[in-house]
C-alpha positions as CSV (number, residue, x, y, z in Angstrom):
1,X,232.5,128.6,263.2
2,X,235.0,130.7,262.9
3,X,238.5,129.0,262.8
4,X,242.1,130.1,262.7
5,X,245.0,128.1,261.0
6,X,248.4,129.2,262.4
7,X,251.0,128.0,259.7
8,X,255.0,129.0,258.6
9,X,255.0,131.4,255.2
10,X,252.1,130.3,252.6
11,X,249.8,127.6,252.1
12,X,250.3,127.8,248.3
13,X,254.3,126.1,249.4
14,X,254.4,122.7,247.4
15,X,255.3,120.2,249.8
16,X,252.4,117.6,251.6
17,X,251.8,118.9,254.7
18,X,250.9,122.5,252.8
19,X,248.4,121.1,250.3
20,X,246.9,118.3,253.1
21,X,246.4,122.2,255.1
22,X,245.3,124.0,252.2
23,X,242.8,121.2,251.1
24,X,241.3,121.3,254.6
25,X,241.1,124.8,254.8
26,X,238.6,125.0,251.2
27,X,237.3,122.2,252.6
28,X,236.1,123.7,255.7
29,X,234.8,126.9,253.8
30,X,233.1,124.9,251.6
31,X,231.0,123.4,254.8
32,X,230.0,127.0,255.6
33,X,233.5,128.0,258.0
34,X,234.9,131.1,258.3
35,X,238.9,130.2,258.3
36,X,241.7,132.7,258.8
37,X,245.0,131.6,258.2
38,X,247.8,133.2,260.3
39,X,251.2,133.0,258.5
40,X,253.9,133.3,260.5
41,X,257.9,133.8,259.5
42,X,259.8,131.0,259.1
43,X,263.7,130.9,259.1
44,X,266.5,129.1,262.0
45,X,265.1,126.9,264.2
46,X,266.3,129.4,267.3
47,X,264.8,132.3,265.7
48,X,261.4,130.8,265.7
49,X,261.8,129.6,269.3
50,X,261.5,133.4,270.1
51,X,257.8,134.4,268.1
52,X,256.1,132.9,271.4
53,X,258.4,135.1,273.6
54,X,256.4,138.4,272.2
55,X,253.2,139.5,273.3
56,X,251.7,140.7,269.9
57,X,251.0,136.8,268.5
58,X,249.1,136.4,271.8
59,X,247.1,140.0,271.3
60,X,246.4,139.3,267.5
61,X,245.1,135.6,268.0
62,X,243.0,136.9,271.1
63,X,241.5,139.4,269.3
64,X,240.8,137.3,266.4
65,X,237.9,135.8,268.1
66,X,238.5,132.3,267.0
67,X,236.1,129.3,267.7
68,X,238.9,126.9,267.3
69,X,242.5,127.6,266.6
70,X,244.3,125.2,264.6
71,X,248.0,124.9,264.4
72,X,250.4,123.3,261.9
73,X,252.6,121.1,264.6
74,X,255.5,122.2,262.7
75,X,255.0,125.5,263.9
76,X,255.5,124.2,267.1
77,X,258.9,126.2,268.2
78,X,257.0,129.4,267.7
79,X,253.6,128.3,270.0
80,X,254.9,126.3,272.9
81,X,255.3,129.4,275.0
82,X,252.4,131.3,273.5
83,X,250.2,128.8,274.1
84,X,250.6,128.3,277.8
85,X,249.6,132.4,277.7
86,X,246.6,131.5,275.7
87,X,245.4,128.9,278.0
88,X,245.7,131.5,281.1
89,X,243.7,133.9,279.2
90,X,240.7,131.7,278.3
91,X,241.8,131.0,274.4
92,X,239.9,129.0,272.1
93,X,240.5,125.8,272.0
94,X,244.2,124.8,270.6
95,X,244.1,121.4,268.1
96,X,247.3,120.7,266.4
97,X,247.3,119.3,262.9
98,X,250.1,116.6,262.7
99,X,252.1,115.9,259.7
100,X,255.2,113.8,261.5
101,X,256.9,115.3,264.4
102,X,260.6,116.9,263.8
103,X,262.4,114.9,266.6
104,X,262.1,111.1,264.6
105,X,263.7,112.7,261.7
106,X,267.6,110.9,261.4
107,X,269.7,113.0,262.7
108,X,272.4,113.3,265.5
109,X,270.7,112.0,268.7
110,X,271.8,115.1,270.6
111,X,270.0,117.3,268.3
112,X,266.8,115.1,268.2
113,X,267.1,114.9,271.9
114,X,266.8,118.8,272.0
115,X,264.3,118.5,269.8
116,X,262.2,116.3,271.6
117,X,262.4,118.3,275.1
118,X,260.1,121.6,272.9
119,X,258.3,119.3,270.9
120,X,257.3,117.5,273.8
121,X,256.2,120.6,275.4
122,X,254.5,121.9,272.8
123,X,252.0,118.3,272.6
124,X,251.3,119.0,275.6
125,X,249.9,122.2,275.0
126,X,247.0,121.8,273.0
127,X,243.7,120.3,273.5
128,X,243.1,118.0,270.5
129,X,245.1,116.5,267.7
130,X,244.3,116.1,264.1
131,X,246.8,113.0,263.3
132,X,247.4,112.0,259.4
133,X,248.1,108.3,260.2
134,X,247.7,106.2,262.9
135,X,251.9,105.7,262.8
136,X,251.8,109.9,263.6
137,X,249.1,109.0,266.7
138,X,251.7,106.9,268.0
139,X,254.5,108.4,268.2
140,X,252.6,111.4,269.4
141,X,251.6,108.9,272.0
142,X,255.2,108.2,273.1
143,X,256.0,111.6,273.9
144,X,252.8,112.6,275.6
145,X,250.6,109.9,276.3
146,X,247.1,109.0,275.1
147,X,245.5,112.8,277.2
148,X,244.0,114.2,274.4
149,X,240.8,113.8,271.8
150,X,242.3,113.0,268.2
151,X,241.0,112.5,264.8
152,X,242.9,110.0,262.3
153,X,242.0,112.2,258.7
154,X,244.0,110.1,256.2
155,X,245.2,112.1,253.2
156,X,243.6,111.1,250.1
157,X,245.4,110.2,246.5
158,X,242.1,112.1,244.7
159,X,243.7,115.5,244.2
160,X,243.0,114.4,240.0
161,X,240.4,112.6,239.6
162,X,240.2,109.1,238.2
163,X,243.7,110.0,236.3
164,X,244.3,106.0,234.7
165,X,242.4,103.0,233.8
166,X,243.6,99.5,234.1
167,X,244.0,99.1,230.4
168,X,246.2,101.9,230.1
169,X,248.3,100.7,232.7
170,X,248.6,97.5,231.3
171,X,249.9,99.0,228.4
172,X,252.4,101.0,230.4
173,X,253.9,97.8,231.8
174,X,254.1,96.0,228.5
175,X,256.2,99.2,226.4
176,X,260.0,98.2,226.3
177,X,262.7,100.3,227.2
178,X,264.0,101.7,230.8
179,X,262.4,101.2,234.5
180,X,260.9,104.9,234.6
181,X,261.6,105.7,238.7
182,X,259.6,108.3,240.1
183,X,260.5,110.8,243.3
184,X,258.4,113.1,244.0
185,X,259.2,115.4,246.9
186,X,261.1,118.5,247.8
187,X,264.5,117.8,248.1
188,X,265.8,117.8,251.9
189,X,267.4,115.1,253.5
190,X,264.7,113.4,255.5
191,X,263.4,112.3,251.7
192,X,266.3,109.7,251.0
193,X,267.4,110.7,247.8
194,X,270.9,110.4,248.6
195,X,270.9,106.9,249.8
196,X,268.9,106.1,247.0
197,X,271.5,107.6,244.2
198,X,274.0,105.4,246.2
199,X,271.7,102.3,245.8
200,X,270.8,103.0,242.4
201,X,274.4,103.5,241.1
202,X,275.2,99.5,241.3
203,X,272.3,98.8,238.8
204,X,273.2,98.6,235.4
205,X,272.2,102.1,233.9
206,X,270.5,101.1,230.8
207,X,268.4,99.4,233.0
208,X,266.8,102.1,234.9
209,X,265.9,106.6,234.7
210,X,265.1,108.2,237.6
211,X,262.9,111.4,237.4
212,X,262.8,113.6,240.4
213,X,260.1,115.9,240.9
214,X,260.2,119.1,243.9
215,X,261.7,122.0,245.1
216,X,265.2,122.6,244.9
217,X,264.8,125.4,247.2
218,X,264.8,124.2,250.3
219,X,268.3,123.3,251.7
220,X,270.3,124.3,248.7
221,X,273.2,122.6,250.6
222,X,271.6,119.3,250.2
223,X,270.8,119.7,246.7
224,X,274.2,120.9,246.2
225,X,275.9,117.4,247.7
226,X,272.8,115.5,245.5
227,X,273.9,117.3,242.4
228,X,277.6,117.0,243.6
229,X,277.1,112.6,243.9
230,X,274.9,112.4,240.8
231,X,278.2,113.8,238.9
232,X,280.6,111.4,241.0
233,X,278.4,108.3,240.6
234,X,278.4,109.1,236.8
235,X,274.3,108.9,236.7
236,X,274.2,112.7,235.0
237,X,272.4,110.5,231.7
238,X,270.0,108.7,234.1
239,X,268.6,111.3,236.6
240,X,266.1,113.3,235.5
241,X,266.0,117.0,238.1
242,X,262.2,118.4,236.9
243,X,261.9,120.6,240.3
244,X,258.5,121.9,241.6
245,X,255.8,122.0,238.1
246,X,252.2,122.4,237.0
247,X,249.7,119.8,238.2
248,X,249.2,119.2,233.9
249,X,253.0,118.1,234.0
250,X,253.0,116.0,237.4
251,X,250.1,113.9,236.1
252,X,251.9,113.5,232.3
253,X,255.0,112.0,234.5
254,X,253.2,109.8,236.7
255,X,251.5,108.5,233.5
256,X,254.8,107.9,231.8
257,X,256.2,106.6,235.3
258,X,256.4,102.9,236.1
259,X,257.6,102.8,240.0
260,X,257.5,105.3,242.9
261,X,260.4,105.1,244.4
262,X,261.6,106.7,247.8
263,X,262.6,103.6,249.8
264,X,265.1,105.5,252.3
265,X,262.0,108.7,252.7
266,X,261.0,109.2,256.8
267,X,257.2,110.3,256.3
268,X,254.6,110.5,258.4
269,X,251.6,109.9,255.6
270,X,253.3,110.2,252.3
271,X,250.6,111.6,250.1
272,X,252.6,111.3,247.0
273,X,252.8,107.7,247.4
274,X,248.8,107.5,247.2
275,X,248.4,109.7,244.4
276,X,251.4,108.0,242.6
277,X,248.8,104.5,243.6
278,X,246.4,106.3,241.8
279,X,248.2,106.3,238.7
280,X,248.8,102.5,239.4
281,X,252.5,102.8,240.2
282,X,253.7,100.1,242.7
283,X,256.1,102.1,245.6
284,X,259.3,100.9,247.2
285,X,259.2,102.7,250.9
286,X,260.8,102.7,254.1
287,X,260.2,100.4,256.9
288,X,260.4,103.6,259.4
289,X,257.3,105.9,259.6
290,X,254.0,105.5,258.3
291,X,254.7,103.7,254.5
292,X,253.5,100.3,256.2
293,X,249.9,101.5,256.6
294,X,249.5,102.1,252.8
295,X,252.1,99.3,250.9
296,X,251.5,95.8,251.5
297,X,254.6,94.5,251.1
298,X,255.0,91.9,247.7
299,X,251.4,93.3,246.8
300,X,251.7,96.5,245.7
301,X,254.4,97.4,246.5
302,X,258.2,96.7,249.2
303,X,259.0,98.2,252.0
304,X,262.7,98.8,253.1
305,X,264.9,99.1,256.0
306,X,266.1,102.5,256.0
307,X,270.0,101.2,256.0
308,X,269.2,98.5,253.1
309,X,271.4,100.0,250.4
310,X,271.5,96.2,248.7
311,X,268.3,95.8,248.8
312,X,267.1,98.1,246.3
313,X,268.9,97.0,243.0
314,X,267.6,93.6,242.8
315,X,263.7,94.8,243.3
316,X,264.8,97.0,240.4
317,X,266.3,94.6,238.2
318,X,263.0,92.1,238.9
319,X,260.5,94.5,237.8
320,X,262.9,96.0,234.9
321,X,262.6,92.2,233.4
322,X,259.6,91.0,234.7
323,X,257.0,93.2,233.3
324,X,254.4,90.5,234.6
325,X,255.5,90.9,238.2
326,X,255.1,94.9,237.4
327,X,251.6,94.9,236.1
328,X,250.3,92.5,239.0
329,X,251.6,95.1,241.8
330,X,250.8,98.2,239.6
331,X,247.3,96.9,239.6
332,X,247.1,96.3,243.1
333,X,248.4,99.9,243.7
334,X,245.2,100.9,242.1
335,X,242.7,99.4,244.0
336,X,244.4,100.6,247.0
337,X,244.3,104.1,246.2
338,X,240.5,102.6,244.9
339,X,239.4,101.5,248.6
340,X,241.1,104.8,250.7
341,X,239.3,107.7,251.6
342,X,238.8,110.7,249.9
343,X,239.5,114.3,250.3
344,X,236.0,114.8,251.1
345,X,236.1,112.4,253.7
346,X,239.1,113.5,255.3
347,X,237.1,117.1,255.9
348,X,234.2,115.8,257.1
349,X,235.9,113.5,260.0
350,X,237.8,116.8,260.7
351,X,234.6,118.7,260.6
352,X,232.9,116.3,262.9
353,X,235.6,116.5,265.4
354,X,235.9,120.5,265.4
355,X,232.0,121.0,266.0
356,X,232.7,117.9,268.8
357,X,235.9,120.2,270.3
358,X,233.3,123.1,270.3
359,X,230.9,122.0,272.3
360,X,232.7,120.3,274.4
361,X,231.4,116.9,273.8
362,X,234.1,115.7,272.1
363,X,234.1,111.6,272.3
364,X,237.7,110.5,272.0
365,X,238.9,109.6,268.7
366,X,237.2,109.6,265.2
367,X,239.0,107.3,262.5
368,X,238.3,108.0,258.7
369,X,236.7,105.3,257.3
370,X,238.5,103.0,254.9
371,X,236.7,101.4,251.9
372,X,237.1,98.4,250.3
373,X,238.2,98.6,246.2
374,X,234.9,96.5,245.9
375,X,232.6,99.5,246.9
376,X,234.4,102.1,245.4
377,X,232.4,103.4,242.5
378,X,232.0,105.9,240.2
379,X,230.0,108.2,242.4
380,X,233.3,108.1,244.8
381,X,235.2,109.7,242.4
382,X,237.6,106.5,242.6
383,X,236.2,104.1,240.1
384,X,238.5,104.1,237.3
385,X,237.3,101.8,234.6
């Protein structure tokens, strides 16, 4: 087939929803595919309403000659007119990949209810739905309704390899010294890194370092009021700001690292959260979005209410002291990142349900299969001895 991917700037950006697009896309060319990837300007919210408004996105994407066009939801402010145009002209078929949708990010409820009104419009728009969790099918489901075919592709946590073994990790858990806290994402406010400075501030300091890994690029605002509270709170010693790095240096910190923790982060997967699993670190995540469908909570891992402040410091004083408690959940991390999907996986549910949308005997819904930690072995590239 020959497939378009419509997406904002470059699919080299480092955030999740780029490299879950990115790994798709080799993934797809590996299978035989043919995939174009159609970058489009980013920039303010109302300038990107007004790429749809043009008729030269329609022309180009006509003339493209696509079997399937797929489109990055968040792209949605710039396709939600263009695609009614497509439809009217006989386009290929539209399927929207789906990270999390703007409008349940925390924000005023005027803006989000503005939000929802072109979101809304633009779900309804497209013929089929690549969803990254079943939490991101749902609330797709709320605005739209159930219409459309979907595929549930999970991310996958096996981006390096088998990266730890269990006696390595015991070790990890047994050295002395502070709580190593990992956060790793770009720095923006839906992530939660300043509620968690806030939180982290009313545990004793010598207890705990927080190393933050990801773009400062973003919303330079935000990172300016993060770097503005880490100086008020007096946690300069304690927090760690690496930015964006090499894949070498990510897996040396998530090595070093004891606990991923983003507890106040609205996400609609989280695929640093599996690949931090991978590494058996136990994650503290939020109650809101899709952290439920990969922490068992006590197991390997707590989820929090997105308002629990409290909360956090006395997880982080438990696992600073009980290093028992620590290896029992780091352990259990691991076999869940053990028994989820892999990347491979992921492409070929997508792959099934493109050459499904094709022919037009697409069968409703196609889940990724999970597997157990018990029959993941070495030839899954998950079996870490």
């Amino acid at each position: 087939m020959r497939i378009g991917l419509i997406i904002y700037g470059s699919l080299e950006t480092l955030t999740g929803g780029y490299l879950y697009d990115r790994i798709v896309v080799e993934g797809l060319e590996r299978l035989g595919h043919e995939v174009e990837v159609i970058s489009l300007a980013s920039g303010p919210y109302l300038r990107r309403l007004g790429h749809g408004l043009t008729s030269d996105l329609c022309r180009r994407l006509l003339a493209g000659r696509f079997d399937t066009l797929l489109q990055d939801e968040l792209c949605h402010p710039s396709l939600f007119w263009l695609n009614q145009r497509l439809r009217r002209q006989h386009g290929p078929p539209l399927v929207a990949i789906v990270h999390h949708l703007m409008c349940r990010e925390r924000r005023p409820w005027w803006q989000n209810w503005l939000l929802t009104l072109v979101e809304r419009r633009y779900l309804a728009s497209v013929d089929g739905f690549i969803f990254n969790s079943k939490t991101t099918g749902r609330t797709v489901k709320a605005l739209v309704g159930e219409q459309q075919p979907h595929v549930i592709a999970y991310p996958a946590g096996d981006r390096f390899g088998c990266p730890l073994s269990a006696d390595s990790i015991c070790q990890r858990a047994r050295q002395p010294g502070p709580l190593q806290l990992l956060f790793l994402g770009i720095v923006i406010p839906r992530k939660g890194l300043l509620p968690l400075l806030r939180a982290l501030a009313g545990v004793d300091h010598g207890l705990w370092r927080l190393t933050v890994v990801g773009s400062l690029d973003f919303d330079p605002a935000h990172v300016g009021a993060v770097r503005e509270q880490v100086d008020q709170l007096g946690l300069a010693d304690s927090v760690q700001f690496i930015g964006p790095c090499s894949d070498d240096h990510l897996v040396e910190i998530m090595r070093t690292s004891h606990l991923f923790c983003m507890p106040y982060a609205y996400e609609g997967f989280g695929i640093a959260l599996l690949e931090a699993m991978a590494f058996g670190l136990p994650a503290i995540g939020c109650r809101d979005g899709a952290a439920d469908e990969t922490i068992s909570h006590g197991i390997n891992g707590f989820l929090m209410a997105a308002e629990d402040l409290a909360g956090l410091a006395p997880l982080v004083v438990q696992l600073q002291h009980d290093r028992d408690a620590l290896l029992r959940l780091s352990l259990a991390a691991r076999q869940t990142y053990a028994g989820r999907p892999g990347w491979q996986d992921n492409v070929t549910a997508i792959n099934a349900f493109l050459l499904e949308m094709k022919s037009g005997q697409v069968q409703g819904k196609i889940i990724t299969p999970l597997r157990s930690a018990e029959t993941a072995g070495p030839g899954t590239g998950h079996g870490c001895g």
